[in-house]
BALO-126853 format. One record per residue (C-alpha): x, y, z; residue number from 0; residue in one letter. Coordinates in steps of 0.02 Angstrom, whole numbers, plus 50000, padded with zeros to 5 digits. Example, Ala and Ser with C-alpha at 12.3 -4.5 7.8 and 13.67 -1.06 7.14 Angstrom:
REM residues 2
{node {50615, 49775, 50390}, 0, A};
{node {50684, 49947, 50357}, 1, S};
***
This chain:
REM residues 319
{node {44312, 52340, 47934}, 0, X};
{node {44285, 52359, 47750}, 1, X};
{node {44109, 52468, 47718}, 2, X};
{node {44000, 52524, 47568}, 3, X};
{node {44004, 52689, 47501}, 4, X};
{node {43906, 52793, 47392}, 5, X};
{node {44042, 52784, 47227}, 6, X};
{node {43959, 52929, 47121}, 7, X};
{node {43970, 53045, 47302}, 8, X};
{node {44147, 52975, 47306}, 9, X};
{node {44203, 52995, 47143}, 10, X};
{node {44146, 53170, 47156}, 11, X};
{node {44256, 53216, 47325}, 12, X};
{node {44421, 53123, 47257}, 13, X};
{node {44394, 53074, 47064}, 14, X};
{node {44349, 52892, 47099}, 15, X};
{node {44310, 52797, 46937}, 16, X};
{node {44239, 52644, 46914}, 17, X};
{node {44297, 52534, 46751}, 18, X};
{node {44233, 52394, 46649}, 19, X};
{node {44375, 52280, 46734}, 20, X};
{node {44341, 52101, 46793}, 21, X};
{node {44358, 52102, 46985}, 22, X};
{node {44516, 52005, 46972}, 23, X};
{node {44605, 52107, 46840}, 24, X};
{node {44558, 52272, 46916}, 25, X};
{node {44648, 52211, 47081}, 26, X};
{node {44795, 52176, 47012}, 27, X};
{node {44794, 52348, 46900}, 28, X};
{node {44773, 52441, 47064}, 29, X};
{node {44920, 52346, 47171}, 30, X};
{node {45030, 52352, 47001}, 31, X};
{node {44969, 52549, 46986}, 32, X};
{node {44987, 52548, 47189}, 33, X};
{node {45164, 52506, 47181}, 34, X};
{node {45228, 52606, 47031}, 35, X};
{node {45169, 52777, 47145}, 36, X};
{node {45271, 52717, 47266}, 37, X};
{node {45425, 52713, 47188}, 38, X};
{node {45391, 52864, 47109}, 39, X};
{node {45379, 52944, 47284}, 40, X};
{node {45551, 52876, 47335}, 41, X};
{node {45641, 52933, 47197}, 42, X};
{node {45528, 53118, 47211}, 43, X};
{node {45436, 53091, 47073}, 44, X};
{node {45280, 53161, 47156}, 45, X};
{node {45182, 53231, 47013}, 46, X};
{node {45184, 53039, 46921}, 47, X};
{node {45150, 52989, 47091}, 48, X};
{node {45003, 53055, 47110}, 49, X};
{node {44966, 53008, 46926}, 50, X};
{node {44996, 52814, 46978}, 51, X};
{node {44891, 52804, 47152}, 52, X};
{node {44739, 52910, 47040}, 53, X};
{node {44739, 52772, 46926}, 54, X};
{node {44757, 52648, 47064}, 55, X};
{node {44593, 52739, 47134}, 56, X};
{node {44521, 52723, 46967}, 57, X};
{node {44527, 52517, 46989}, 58, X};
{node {44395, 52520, 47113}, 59, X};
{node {44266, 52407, 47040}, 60, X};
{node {44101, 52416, 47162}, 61, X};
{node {44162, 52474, 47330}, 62, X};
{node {44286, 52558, 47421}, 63, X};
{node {44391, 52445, 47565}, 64, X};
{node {44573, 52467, 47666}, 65, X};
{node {44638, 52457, 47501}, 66, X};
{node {44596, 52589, 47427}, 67, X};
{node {44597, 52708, 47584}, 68, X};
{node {44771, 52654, 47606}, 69, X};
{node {44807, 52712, 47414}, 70, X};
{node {44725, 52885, 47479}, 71, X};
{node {44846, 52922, 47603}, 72, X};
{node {44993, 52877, 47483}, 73, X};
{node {44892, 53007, 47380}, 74, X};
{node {44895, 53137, 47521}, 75, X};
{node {45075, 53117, 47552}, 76, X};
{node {45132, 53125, 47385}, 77, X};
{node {45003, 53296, 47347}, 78, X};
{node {45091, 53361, 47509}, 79, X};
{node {45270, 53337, 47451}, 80, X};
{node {45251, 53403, 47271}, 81, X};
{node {45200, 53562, 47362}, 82, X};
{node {45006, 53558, 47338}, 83, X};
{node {44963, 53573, 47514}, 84, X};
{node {44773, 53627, 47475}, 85, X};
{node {44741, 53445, 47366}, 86, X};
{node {44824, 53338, 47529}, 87, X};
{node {44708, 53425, 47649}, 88, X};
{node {44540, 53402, 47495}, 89, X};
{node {44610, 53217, 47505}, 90, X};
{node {44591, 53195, 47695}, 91, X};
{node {44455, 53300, 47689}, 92, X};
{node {44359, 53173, 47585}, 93, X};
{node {44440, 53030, 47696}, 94, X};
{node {44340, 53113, 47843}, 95, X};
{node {44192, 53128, 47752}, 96, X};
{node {44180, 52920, 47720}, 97, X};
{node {44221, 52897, 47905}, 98, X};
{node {44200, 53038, 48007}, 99, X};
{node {44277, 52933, 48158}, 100, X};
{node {44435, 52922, 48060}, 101, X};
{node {44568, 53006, 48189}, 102, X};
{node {44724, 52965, 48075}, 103, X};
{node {44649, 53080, 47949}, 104, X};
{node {44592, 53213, 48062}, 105, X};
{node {44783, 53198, 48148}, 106, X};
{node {44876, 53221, 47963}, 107, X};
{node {44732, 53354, 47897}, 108, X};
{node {44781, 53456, 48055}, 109, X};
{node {44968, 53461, 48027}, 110, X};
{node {44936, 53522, 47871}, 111, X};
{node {44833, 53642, 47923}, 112, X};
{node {44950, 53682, 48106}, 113, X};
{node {45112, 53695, 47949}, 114, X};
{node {44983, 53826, 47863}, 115, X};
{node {44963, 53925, 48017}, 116, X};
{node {44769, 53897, 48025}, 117, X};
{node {44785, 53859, 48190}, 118, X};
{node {44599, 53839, 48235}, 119, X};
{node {44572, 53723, 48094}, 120, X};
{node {44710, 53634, 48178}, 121, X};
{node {44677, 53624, 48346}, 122, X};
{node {44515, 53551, 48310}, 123, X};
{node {44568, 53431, 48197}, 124, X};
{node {44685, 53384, 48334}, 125, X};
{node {44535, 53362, 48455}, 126, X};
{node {44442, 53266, 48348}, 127, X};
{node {44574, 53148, 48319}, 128, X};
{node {44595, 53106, 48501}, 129, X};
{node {44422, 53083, 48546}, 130, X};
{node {44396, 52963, 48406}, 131, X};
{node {44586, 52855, 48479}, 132, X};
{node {44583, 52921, 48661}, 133, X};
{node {44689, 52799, 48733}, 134, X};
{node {44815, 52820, 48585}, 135, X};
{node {44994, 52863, 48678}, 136, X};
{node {45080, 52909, 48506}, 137, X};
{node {44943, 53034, 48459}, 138, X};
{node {44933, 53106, 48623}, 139, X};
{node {45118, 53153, 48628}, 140, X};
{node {45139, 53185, 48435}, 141, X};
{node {44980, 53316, 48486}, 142, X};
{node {45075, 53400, 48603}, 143, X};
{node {45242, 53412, 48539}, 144, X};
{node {45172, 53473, 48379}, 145, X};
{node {45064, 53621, 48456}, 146, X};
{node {45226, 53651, 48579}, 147, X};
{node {45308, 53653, 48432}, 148, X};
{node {45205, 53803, 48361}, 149, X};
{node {45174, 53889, 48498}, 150, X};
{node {45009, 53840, 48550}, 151, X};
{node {45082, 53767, 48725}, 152, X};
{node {44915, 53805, 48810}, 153, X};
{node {44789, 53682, 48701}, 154, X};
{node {44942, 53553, 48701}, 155, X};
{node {44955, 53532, 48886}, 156, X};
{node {44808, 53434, 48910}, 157, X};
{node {44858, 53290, 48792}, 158, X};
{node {45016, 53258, 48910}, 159, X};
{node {44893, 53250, 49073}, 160, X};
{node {44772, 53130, 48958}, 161, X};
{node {44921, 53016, 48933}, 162, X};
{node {44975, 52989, 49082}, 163, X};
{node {44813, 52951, 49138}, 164, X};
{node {44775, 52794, 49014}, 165, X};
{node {44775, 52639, 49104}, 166, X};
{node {44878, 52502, 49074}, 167, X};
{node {45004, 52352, 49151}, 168, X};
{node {45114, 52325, 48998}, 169, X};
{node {45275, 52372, 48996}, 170, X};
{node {45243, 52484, 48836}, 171, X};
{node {45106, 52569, 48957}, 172, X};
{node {45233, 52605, 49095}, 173, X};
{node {45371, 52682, 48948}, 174, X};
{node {45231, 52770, 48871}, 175, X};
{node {45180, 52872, 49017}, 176, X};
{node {45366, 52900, 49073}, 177, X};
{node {45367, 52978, 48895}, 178, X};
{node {45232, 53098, 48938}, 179, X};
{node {45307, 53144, 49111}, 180, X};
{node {45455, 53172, 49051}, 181, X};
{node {45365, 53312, 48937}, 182, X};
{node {45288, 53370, 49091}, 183, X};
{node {45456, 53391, 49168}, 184, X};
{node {45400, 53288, 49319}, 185, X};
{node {45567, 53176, 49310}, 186, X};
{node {45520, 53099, 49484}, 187, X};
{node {45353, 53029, 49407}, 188, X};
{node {45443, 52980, 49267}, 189, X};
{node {45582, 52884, 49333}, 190, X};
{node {45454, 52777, 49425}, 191, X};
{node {45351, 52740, 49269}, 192, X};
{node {45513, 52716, 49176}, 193, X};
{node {45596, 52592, 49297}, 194, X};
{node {45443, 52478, 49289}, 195, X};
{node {45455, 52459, 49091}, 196, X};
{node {45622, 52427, 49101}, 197, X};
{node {45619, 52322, 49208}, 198, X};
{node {45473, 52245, 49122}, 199, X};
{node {45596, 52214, 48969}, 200, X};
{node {45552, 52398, 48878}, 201, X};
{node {45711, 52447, 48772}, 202, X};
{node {45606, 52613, 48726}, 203, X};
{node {45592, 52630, 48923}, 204, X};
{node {45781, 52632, 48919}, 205, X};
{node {45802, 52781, 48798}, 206, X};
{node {45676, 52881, 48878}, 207, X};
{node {45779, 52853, 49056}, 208, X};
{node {45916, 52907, 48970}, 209, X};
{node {45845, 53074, 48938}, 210, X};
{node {45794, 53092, 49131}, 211, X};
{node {45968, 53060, 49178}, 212, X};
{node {46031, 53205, 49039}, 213, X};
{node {45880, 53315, 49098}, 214, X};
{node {45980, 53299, 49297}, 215, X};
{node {46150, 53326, 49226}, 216, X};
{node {46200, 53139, 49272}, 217, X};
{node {46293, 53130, 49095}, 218, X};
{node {46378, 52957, 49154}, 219, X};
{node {46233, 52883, 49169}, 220, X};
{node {46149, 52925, 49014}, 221, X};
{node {46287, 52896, 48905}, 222, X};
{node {46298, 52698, 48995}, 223, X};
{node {46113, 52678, 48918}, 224, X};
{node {46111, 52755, 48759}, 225, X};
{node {46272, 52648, 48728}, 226, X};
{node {46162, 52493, 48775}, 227, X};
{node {46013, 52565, 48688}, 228, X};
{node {46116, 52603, 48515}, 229, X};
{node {46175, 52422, 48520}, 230, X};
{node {46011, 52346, 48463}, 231, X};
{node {45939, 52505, 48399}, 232, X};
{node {46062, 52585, 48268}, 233, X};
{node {45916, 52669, 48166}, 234, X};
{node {45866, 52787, 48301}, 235, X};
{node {45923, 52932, 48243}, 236, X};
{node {45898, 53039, 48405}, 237, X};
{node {45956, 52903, 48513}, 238, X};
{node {46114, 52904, 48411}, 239, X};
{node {46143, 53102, 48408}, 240, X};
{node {46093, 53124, 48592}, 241, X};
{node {46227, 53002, 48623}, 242, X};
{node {46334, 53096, 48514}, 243, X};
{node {46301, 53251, 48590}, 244, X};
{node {46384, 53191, 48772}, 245, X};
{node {46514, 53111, 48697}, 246, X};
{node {46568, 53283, 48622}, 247, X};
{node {46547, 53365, 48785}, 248, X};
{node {46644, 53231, 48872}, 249, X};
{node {46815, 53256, 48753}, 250, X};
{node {46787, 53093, 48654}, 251, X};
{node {46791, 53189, 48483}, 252, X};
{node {46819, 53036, 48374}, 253, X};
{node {46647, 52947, 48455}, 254, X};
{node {46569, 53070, 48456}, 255, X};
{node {46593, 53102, 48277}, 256, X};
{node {46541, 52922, 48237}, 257, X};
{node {46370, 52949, 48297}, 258, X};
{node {46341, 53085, 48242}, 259, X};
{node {46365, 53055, 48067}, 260, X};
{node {46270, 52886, 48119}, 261, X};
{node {46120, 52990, 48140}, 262, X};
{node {46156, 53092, 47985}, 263, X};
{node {46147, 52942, 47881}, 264, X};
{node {45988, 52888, 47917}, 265, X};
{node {45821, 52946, 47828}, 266, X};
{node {45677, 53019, 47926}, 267, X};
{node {45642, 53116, 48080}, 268, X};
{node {45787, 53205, 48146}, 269, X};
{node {45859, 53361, 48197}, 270, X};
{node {45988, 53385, 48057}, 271, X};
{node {46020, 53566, 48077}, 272, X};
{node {46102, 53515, 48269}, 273, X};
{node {46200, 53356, 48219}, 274, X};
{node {46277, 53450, 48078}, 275, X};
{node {46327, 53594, 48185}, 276, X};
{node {46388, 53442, 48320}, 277, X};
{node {46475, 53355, 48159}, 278, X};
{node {46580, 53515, 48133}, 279, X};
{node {46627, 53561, 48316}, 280, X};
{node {46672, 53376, 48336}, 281, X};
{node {46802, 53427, 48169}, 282, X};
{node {46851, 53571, 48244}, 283, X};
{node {46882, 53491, 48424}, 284, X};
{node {46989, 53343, 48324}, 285, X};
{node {47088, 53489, 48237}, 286, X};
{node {47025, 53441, 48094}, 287, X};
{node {46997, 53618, 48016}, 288, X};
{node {46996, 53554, 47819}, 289, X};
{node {46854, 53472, 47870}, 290, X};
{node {46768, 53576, 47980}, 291, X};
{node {46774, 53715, 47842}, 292, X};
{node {46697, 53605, 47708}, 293, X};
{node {46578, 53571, 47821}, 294, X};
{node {46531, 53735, 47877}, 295, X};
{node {46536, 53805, 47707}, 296, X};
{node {46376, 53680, 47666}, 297, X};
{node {46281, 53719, 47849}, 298, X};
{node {46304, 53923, 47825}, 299, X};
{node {46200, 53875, 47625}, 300, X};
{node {46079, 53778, 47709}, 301, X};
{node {46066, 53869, 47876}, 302, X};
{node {46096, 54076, 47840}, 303, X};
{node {45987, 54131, 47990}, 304, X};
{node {46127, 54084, 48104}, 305, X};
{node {46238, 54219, 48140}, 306, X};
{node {46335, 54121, 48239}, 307, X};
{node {46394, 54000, 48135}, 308, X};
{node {46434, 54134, 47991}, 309, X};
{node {46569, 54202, 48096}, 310, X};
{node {46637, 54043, 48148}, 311, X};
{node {46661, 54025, 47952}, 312, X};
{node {46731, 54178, 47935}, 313, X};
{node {46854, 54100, 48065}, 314, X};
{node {46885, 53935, 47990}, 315, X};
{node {46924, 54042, 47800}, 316, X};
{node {47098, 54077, 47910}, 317, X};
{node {47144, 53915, 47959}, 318, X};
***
């Protein structure tokens, strides 16, 4: 729902303007202005980025509505990934201030803050986010996999148990909570909520099984439905690299090595620093040593904490 706002208070907090533009002309200055940040972000432009979505901002003729809030978080992003952490978290700082029920601000200012290591800040961003979207599966579970993820495994527990306790008959209720189980390591609960989304028609249901039957060593099993899973799904990255992973344990080299770079290929989330260690043992398994070395010779640049694979180059320079 759109809603007034003080614009002087505004412009103060994030350098809103308003300008002499007719209503009609300032739109379409701010969607033109909108859309030139944008593709400044993709090709990591982010400093003319955040040049374009201010000027966007500056459009705003009497009010501020999804429009412009949207423009914000492109602003956020693109202050976050020129490497001016401090403006992101001012911007959804000032996005909390104009709705102070606004949990996807409150999620995104605590990851800042959680990457910062102000872990207080954090966790209570994170709480505050969840009270204002309790029955949100995706934040619950991005909650606690992010403050697993940093350590904090004691305030992230009770996001999984919240999960699992949202009602719900839909087949995305039923994967969602096998989700959280899983995380709980409760594979019996899980396989129960699981089997009712799939057979409820989930897909997502079907990866998440797929993990359970990994989890009990049943790699058969798991491999059968990440194979049907990939089939409709090829831009799941993890999907695509778990399936990867058993077909490199099982011997099938060549497969294996297909997903894997599958994965690779794709933009976004995904744990690059394991499929390209997977990608190079799948080269090395295939006897493939040119290949493997290359390889390696790029992973040991990128990744020089691992001692491991530094002597494993060491060992590849002699093939």
């Amino acid at each position: 729902m759109k809603k007034k706002i003080n614009i002087l208070l505004f412009a103060a907090v994030m350098a809103v303007s308003l300008t002499s533009c007719g209503k009609k002309e300032a739109m379409e200055n701010q969607e033109a202005y909108r859309q030139i940040g944008i593709n400044d972000m993709k090709e990591g432009k982010y400093e003319e980025a955040i040049d374009a979505f201010q000027s966007a901002l500056d459009q705003s003729v009497s009010k501020v509505g999804e429009r412009e809030l949207d423009i914000c978080y492109y602003k956020a992003q693109a202050q976050y990934l020129s490497g001016d952490t401090d403006a992101a978290i001012d911007t959804y700082t000032a996005l909390i201030n104009y709705d102070k029920k606004n949990a996807d601000a409150y999620y995104l200012r605590g990851s800042l803050y959680l990457l910062e290591e102000e872990n207080d800040k954090a966790v209570k961003d994170y709480e505050n986010a969840v009270k204002n979207d309790d029955k949100n599966y995706d934040l619950l579970i991005q909650a606690y996999c992010d403050l697993s993820d940093a350590g904090l495994t004691e305030e992230a527990k009770p996001y999984l148990t919240q999960a699992v306790e949202i009602k719900g008959d839909e087949a995305r209720d039923y994967a969602m909570r096998g989700k959280a189980y899983v995380l709980m390591g409760d594979y019996e609960k899980a396989k129960e909520q699981l089997d009712k989304a799939i057979e409820l028609g989930s897909e997502q249901a079907t990866l998440y099984r797929a993990q359970v039957y990994s989890a009990e060593g049943d790699a058969d099993k798991a491999k059968s439905l990440y194979e049907n899973y990939v089939k409709n799904n090829k831009d799941n990255a993890a999907a695509l690299g778990n399936l990867g992973s058993i077909l490199l344990e099982q011997g099938d080299y060549d497969d294996a090595l297909t997903y894997i770079q599958m994965a690779l290929s794709l933009e976004g989330d995904k744990d690059e620093q394991l499929l390209r260690r997977n990608e190079i043992l799948a080269y090395e398994n295939k006897k493939d040593f040119a290949s493997a070395k290359t390889k390696m010779e790029s992973y040991v640049a990128d990744y020089p904490d691992d001692a491991a694979a530094a002597r494993e180059y060491q060992f590849l320079q002699t093939r």
